[in-house]
C-alpha positions as CSV (number, residue, x, y, z in Angstrom):
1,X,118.8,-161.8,18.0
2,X,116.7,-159.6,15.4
3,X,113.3,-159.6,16.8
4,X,111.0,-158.6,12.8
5,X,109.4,-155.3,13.4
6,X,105.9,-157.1,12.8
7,X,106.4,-159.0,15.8
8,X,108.1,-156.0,17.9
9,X,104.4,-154.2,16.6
10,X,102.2,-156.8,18.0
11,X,104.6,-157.1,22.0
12,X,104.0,-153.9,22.4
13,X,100.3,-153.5,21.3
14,X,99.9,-157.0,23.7
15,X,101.5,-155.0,26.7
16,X,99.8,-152.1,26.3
17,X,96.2,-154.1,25.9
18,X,95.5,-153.9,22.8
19,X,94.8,-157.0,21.4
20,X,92.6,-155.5,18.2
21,X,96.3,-154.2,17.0
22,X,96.3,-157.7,15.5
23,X,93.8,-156.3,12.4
24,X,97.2,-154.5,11.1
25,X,99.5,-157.1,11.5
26,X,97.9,-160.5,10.8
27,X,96.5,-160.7,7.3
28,X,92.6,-160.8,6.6
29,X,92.5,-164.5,5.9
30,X,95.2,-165.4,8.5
31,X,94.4,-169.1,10.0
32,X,96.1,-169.5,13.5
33,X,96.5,-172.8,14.6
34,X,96.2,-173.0,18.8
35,X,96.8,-176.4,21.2
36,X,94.4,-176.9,23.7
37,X,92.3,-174.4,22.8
38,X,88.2,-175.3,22.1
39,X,88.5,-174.5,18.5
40,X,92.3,-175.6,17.2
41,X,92.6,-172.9,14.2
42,X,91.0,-169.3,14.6
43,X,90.5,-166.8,12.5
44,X,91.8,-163.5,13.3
45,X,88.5,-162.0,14.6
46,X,88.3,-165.0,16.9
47,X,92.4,-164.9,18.2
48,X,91.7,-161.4,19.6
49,X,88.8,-162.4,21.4
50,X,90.8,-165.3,22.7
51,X,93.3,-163.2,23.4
52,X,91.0,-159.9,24.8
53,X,89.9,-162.2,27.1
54,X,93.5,-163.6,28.4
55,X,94.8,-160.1,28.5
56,X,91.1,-158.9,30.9
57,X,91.9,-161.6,33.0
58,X,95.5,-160.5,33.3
59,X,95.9,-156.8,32.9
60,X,99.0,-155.5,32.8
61,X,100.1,-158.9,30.9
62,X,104.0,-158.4,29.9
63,X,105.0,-160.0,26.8
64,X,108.9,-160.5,26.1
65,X,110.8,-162.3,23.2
66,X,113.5,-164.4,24.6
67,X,114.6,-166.0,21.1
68,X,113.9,-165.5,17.7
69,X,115.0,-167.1,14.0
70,X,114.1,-166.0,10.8
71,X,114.3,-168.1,7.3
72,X,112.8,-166.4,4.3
73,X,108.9,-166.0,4.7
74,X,109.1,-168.4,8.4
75,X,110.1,-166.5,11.8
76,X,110.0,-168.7,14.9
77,X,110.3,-167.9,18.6
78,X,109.9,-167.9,22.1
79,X,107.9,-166.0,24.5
80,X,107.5,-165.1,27.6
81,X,104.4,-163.2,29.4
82,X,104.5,-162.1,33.0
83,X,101.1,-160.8,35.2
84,X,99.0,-161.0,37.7
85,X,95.5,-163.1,37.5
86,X,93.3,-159.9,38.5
87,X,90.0,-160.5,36.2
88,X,88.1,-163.6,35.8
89,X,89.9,-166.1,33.8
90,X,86.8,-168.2,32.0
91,X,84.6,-169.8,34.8
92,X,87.8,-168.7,36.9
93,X,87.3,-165.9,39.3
94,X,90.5,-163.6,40.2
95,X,92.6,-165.3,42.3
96,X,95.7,-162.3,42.3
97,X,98.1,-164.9,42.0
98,X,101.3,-163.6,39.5
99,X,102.0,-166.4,37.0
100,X,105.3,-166.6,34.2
101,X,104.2,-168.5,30.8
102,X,105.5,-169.7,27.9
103,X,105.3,-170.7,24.3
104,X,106.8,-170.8,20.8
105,X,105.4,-169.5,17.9
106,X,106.1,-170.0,14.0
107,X,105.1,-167.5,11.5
108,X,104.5,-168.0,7.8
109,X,104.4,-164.1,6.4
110,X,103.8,-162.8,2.8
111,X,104.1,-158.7,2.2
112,X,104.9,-158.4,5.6
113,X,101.9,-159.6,6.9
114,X,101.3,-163.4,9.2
115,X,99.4,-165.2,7.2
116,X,99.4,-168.6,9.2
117,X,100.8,-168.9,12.6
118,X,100.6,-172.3,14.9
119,X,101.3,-171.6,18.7
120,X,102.2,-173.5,21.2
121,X,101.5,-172.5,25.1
122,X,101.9,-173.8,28.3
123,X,98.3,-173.9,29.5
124,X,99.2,-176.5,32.0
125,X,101.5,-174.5,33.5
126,X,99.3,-171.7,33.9
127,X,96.2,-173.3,35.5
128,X,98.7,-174.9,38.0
129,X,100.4,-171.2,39.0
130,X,96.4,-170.7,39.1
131,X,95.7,-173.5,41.9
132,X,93.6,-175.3,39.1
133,X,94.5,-179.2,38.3
């Protein structure tokens, strides 16, 4: 499995906390499409605040790539993230339960760049590990 290095780029930046990394790999105009969230397409100023917030509620958050495809400008996969639910998660206070989710991802990219990307994520799953629902 050949994981793109744009995608390698933004694992690592996610496990190290960094979700502003996203500047240099999504493009400018980048529209990511999200289920379940409050708003269903973000732009990229509003995915890493979405996503500052999941990884303050969960430092430490480990990201992993368990399968990945790539057909000319589209690269699809699957993802794993691993942590520990030590910040407040929304209305949600810390409740240091460790929690394993999942999702899929596809990627439309032009000059290297993610221009759209639609994710899918088990939020279900993960207010459950949380004792929510």
């Amino acid at each position: 499995m050949e994981i793109p290095e744009y995608e390698q780029s933004w694992v690592a930046a996610l496990n190290r906390g960094d979700a502003a990394a996203a500047h240099g790999i999504f493009a400018p105009q980048c529209l990511i499409h999200m289920n379940g969230g409050h708003k269903p397409d973000l732009s990229v100023t509003e995915f890493v605040g979405l996503v500052s917030a999941l990884l303050s509620a969960f430092p430490g958050l480990q990201f992993r790539i368990e399968d990945a495809a790539v057909a000319r400008d589209k690269v699809a996969f699957r993802w794993i993230a691993e942590g520990t639910h030590s910040g407040a998660f929304g209305p949600l206070a810390a409740t240091g339960r460790r929690v394993v989710v999942n999702g899929l991802i596809l990627d439309h990219l032009s000059a290297g760049k993610v221009t759209e990307r639609w994710e899918i994520w088990d939020q279900a799953g993960l207010m459950q590990q949380l004792g929510v629902g």
